[in-house]
C-alpha positions in Angstrom: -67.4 -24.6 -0.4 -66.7 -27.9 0.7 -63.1 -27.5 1.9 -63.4 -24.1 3.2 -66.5 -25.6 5.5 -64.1 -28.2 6.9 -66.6 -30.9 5.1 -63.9 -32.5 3.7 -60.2 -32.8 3.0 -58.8 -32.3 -0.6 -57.6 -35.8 -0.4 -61.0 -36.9 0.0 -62.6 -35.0 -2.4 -60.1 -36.4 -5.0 -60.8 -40.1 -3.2 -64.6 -40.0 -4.3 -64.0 -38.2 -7.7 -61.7 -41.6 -8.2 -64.1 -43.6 -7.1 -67.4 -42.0 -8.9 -65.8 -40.2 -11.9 -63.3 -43.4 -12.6 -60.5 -41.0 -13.9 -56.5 -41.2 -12.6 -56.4 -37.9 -12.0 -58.5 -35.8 -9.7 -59.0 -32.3 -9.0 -57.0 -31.4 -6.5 -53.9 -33.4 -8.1 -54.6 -31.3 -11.0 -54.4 -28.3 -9.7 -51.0 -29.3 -8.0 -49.4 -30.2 -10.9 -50.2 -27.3 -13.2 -49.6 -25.2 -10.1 -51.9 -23.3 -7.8 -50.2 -19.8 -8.9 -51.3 -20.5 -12.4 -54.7 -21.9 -11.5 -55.4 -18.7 -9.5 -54.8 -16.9 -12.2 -57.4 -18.7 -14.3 -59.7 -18.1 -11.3 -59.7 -14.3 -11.5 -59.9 -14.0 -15.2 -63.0 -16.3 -14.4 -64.1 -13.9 -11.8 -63.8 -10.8 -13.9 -65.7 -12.2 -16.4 -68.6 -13.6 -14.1 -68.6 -11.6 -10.6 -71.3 -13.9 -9.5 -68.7 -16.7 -9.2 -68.2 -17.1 -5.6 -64.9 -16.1 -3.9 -64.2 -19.4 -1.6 -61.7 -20.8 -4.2 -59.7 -18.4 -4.7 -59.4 -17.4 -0.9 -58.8 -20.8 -0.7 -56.0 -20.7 -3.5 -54.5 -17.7 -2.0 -54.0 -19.1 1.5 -51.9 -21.9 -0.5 -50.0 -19.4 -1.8 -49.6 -17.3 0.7 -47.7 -20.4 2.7 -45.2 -20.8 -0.2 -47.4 -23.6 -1.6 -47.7 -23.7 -4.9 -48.3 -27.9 -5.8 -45.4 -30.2 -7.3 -43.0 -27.0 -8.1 -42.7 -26.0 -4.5 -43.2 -29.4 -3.3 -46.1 -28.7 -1.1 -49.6 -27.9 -2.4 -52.8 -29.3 -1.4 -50.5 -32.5 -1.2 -47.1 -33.0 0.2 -44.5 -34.5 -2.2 -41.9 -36.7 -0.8 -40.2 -36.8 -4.2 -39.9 -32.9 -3.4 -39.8 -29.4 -5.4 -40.4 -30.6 -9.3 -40.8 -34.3 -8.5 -43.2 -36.3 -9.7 -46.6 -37.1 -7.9 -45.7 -40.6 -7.0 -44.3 -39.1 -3.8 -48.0 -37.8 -2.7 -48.8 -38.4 0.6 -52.5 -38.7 0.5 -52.8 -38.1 4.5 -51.3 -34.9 4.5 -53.5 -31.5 4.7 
């Protein structure tokens, strides 16, 4: 995976899928706003149903988690929100990782 390989940042990721993919919203946005708990979630059901799925995300998911970060609810996700816990994503600081 891309992130877990220290390629690149979420913030950049989201950066070229603006850029190529033309759409307000990007990935890692996304996921911040519906909120990593619940994206997790999908993930495993995912997993259960195909095993061959590989594990980096959710690891990666987890270790959000794990620091209390669960996206625009907590306040911190992949993002940091300035507007803080249940503010909108106008306050996302796209140099934070």
């Amino acid at each position: 995976m891309v992130i877990e390989e220290g390629v690149a940042e979420p913030q950049e990721i989201d950066e070229m899928w603006r850029i190529f993919i033309r759409s307000g919203r990007a990935p890692f946005e996304l996921m911040d706003r519906v909120g990593l708990d619940v994206v997790l979630a999908i993930e495993e059901h995912y997993a259960a149903v195909r095993p061959e799925l590989p594990a980096g995300p959710r690891k990666l998911l987890r270790d959000q988690i794990d620091r209390g970060w669960l996206g625009t609810k907590t306040g911190r996700g992949f993002y940091d929100y300035a507007a803080g816990p249940g503010g909108d994503d106008s306050g996302c600081d796209r140099g934070a990782g």
